[in-house]
Every structure is written in C-alpha cells, then in structure tokens.
C-alpha positions as CSV (number, residue, x, y, z in Angstrom):
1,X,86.4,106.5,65.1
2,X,89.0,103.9,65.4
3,X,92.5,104.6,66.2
4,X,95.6,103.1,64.4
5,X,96.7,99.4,65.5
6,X,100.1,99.3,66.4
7,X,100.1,95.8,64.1
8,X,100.7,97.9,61.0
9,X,103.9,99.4,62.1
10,X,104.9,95.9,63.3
11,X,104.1,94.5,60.0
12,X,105.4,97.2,58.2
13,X,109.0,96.1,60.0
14,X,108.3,92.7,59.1
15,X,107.7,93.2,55.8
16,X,111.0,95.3,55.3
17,X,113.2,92.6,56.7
18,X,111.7,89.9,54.1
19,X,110.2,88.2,57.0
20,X,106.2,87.9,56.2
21,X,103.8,89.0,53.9
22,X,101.0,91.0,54.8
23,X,98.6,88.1,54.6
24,X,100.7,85.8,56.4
25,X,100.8,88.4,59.1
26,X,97.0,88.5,59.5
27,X,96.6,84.4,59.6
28,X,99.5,84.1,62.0
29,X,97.2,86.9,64.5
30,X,94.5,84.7,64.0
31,X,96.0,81.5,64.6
32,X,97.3,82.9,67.8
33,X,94.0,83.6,69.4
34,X,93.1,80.3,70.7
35,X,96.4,79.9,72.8
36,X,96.4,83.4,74.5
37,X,92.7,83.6,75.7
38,X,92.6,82.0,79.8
39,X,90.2,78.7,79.4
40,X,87.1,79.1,81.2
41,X,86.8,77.1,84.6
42,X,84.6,74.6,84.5
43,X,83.5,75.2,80.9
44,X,80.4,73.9,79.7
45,X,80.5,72.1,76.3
46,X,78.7,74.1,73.6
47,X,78.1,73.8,70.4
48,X,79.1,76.0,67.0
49,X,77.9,77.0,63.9
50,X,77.7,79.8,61.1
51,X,74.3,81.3,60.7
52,X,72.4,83.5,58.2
53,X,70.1,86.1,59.8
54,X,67.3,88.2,57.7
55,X,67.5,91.9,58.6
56,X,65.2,95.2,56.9
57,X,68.1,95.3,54.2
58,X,69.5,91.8,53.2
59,X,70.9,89.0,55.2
60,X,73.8,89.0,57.3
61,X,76.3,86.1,58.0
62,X,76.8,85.8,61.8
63,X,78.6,83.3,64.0
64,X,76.2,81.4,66.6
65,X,77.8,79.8,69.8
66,X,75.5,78.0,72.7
67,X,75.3,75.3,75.6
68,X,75.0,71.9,74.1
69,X,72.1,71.4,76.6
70,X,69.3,73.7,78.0
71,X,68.5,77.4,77.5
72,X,71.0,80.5,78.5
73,X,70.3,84.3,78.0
74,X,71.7,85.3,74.9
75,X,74.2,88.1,74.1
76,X,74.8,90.1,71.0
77,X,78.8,90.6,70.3
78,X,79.6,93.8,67.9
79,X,83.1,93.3,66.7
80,X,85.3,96.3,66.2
81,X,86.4,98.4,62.4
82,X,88.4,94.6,61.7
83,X,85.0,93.0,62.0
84,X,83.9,89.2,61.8
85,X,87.3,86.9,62.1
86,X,88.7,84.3,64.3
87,X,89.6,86.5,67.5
88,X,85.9,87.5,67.9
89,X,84.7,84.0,67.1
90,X,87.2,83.0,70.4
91,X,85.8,85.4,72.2
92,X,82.3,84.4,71.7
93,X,83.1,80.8,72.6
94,X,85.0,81.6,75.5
95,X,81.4,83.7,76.5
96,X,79.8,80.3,75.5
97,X,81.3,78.1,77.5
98,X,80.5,80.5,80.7
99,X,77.2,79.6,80.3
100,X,75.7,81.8,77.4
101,X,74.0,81.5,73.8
102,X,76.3,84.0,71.8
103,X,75.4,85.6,68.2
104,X,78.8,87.6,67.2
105,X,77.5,88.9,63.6
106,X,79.2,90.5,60.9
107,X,78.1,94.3,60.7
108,X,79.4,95.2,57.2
109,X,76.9,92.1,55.5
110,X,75.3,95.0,53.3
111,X,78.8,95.2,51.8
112,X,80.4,91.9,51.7
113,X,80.5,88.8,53.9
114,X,83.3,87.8,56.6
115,X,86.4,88.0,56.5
116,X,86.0,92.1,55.9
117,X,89.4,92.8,56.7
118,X,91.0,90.2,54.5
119,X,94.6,90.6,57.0
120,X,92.2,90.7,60.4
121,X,94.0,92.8,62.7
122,X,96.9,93.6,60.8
123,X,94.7,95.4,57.7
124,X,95.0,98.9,57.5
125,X,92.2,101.1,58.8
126,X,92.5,103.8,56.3
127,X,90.8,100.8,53.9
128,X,87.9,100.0,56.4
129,X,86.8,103.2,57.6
130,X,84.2,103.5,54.6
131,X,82.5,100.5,55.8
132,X,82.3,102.2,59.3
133,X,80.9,105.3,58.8
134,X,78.3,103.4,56.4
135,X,76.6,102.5,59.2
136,X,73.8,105.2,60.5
137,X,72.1,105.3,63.5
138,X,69.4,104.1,61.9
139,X,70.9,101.0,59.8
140,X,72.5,99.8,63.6
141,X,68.9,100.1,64.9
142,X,67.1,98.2,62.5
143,X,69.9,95.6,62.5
144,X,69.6,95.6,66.6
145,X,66.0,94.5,66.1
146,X,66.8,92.0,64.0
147,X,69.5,90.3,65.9
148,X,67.9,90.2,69.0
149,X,64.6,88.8,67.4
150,X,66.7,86.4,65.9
151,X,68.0,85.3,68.9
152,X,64.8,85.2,70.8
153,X,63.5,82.7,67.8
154,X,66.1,79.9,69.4
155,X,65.4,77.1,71.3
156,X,69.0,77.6,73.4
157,X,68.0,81.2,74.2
158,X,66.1,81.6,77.5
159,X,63.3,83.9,76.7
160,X,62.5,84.5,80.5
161,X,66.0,85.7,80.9
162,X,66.7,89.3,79.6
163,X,69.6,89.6,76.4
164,X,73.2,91.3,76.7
165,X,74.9,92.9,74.4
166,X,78.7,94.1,74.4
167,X,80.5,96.4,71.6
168,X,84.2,97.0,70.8
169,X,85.8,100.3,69.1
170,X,82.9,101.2,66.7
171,X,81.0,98.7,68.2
172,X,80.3,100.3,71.6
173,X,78.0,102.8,70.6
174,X,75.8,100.2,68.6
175,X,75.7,98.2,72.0
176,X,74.5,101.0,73.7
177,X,71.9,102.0,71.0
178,X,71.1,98.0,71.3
179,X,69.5,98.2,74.8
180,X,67.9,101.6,73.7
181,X,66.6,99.9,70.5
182,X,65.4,97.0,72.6
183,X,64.3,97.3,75.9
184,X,62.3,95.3,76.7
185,X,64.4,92.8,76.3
186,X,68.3,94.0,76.6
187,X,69.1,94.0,80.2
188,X,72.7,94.8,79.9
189,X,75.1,96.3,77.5
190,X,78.9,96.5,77.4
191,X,81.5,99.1,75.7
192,X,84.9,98.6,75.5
193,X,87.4,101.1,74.0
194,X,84.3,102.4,72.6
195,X,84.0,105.2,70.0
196,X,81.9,108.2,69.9
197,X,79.6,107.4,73.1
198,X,77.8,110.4,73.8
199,X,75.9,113.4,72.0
200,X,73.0,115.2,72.4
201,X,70.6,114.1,69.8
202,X,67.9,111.4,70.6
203,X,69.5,108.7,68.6
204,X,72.8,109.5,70.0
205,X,74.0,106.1,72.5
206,X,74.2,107.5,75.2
207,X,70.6,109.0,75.3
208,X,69.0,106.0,73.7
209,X,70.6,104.1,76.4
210,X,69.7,106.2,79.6
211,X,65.7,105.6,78.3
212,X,66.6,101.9,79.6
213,X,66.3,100.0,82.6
214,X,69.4,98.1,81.4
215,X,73.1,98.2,83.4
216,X,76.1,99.3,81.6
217,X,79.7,98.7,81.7
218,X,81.6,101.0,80.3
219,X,85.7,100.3,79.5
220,X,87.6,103.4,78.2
221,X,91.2,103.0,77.2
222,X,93.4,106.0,78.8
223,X,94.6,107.6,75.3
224,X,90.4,107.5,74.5
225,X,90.0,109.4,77.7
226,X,92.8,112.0,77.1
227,X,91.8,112.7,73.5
228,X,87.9,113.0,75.3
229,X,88.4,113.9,78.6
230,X,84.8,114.9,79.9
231,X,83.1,111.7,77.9
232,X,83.0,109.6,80.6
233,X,81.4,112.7,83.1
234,X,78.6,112.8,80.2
235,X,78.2,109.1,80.3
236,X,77.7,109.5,84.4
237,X,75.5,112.1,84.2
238,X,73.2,110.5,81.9
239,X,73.5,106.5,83.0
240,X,74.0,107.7,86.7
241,X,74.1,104.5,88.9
242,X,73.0,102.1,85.9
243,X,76.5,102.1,84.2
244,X,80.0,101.1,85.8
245,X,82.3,103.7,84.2
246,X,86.4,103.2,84.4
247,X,89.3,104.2,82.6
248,X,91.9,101.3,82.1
249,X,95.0,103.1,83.0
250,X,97.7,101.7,80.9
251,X,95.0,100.4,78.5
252,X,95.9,101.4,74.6
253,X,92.5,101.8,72.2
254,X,91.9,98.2,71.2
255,X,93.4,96.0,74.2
256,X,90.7,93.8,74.6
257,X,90.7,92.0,70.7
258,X,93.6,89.2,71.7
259,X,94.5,89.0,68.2
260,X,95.6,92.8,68.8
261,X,99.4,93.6,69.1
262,X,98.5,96.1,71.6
263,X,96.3,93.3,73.4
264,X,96.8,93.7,77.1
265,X,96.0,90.0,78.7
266,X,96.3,91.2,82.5
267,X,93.4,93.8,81.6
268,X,91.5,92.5,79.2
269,X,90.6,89.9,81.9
270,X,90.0,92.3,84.1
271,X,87.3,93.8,81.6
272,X,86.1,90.4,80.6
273,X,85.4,89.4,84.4
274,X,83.9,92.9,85.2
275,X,81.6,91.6,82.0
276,X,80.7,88.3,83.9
277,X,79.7,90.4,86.7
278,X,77.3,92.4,85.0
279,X,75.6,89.5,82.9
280,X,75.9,87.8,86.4
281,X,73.4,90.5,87.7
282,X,71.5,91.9,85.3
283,X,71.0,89.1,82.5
284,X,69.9,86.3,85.7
C-alpha cells in the first residue's frame, strides 16, 4: 500500500496561509516536471501521442512515446496510486529519448480516464486507495497481456528485442507479475519503492517473477525496508542472481516521481541509471 506524500502537509500549510488552492498546487507539481528531470545526452528525437488500447474488460487510455525513426525494444511504465499525469508522461519521454518505444498507461481505465488524481501528486491517498486495491492479481494479469501485445503490434517496437517493464509504489508488484505474465517476451522488470513484493501464493510477484528468465531491479526506499525488514532477503532468495536488490538509504517511499515533494534528484538518478543498465543488458 502506498504511504502518505509529504505534499499534503505542504499543501495543507499552503492552503492555511491563503497562498494556493488545492488544484493550483497539483498543476504547479506538474508544471514543474519538465525543468527538474536531467536531459538525456545525446537524445534521440521521438515522437508522442495518446493511445487507446483494448484489454479483456474495456479500453484503457495510455500515453505512447518512441524513436522518430527505426525500431527500439519497448517498455511498459506502471505509474504509482496518483496514476497517469504529467510527471510519468516526462518520465516516459525522458526513457524515449534514450533510445526506447515507451507505453506508460493509465491502470484505473475500468474506473475513469486520466487525470485519476485530479491534484496529481498533491491529492490525498485516502481518496485513491479504492481504485488501488480494485485491482486483483488477476485484472493486472490480463491487463499485462494486453499491453505488451499491444506494443508488440507496433511498427517502432523491435520484436527481436525482448520488452521491459518498470513499476512505482503499487506499481512494482504488477511489473514483477508483468514478466511472470509474459515471459516470453519480458526480459526485464523494474520496482521502485514498490509495495507488497512478496508472498507465498502462485500469483504472488515475487513467485510469478522467479518462473522467468527476466533480470530484476529492485529499488526499496529505507522507511519501506524498516516497516518490512526481511522483504528484500525473500526477494533474494527467490530471484537469486536474476534481480539487483538495494535499499536507497536516505530514500523516502515515493522519491523517484519528480513531481514528488519528497523527490530525491541525486537518487532518483542513481535509480534511473541503474534502470539504463539493466535495459542495457537484458532488453539488447
């Protein structure tokens, strides 16, 4: 489950003074995105769009970022509780221009389109946790399927390449039951500050996962690892070699999201290039 975002209390201060409004407190996150994400070196130019995909249960309004020119593999992005918004839409681009054909989709389609947290960041979690627990095991399997076969169905996705796919908060676990949903196709997966990793049963993420030949990265924030200290010694013992585990020591839950007020630039890089690496090596 996802921890409390320190941007409530901020806005909560805000709001007191007479400063801002709630929604002006979510655009001005969003608006900020652009200008504190690193550029990419030697970016290639790529183009944009918003896309519909057809899953088992409806369709679901995604964002789809690729090369201009050629194929690249492609990677799945799950966004965290504050879903589909302009952060994660950065973030894909940025993933773009380093050379890859991103899909960041919207998991909460069945319920509403994007924006699903109308304040982004800044909206309460108390209001958005009925939309997380919503989605089963079984809902974030079928909907797996269907976004990598959606993917594999466009010309800018290399199909002799394998697929990545990278999860944040509630999103981790659905990246890890990605490769286990797909694997004959996912060859990586990705979980930062990720939520409710392991268990024992077979749909569980960490046992759908270790039934892959994929590589894992594996970010834990250090409050996620106090509050669960032995999850990443089950993660080990069931990845083994596959998966690069570490805890981010002075990490909060959610530092990777820049549009986060507990965003942590010096390691979220370090996350993002330990997730170059990986798609470096296992998606080439």
């Amino acid at each position: 489950m996802c921890d409390q975002d320190h941007s409530e209390k901020d806005l909560l201060e805000f709001e007191a003074q007479g400063k801002i409004t709630r929604r002006q407190f979510g655009v001005m996150l969003g608006a900020g995105v652009a200008m504190m994400l690193p550029q990419v070196p030697n970016a290639v130019k790529v183009t944009e769009s918003e896309v519909t995909v057809k899953t088992p249960d409806g369709t679901a309004d995604c964002y789809f970022v690729h090369p201009a020119t050629g194929t690249a593999p492609g990677v799945l992005v799950w966004p965290d509780i504050f879903g589909l918004r302009p952060a994660f839409r950065t973030m894909g681009k940025r993933l773009a221009e380093s050379g890859y054909s991103v899909l960041v989709v919207n998991p909460f389609y069945r319920v509403k389109k994007a924006p699903t947290a109308e304040q982004g960041a800044a909206t309460p979690i108390a209001g958005l946790v009925p939309l997380m627990t919503a989605l089963t095991a079984t809902t974030q399997t079928t909907d797996a399927k269907a976004f990598v076969g959606w993917l594999d169905q466009q010309a800018s996705v290399a199909k002799n390449r394998k697929i990545g796919t990278q999860g944040y908060c509630m999103g981790g676990p659905i990246a890890l039951r990605t490769a286990g949903a797909v694997p004959d196709r996912v060859g990586a997966a990705a979980s930062f500050h990720g939520a409710s990793l392991v268990g024992n049963a077979p749909d569980s993420p960490n046992v759908m996962a270790a039934k892959t030949k994929a590589q894992f990265l594996i970010a834990i924030s250090e409050p996620d690892d106090k509050s669960r200290p032995t999850e990443k010694d089950v993660l080990k013992q069931t990845l083994g070699a596959a998966a690069e585990i570490e805890v981010y020591t002075g990490a909060q839950h959610g530092w990777c999201p820049p549009d986060s007020t507990v965003y942590n630039q010096p390691l979220a890089e370090k996350a993002w290039s330990r997730l170059l690496a990986l798609y470096g090596k296992a998606l080439a």
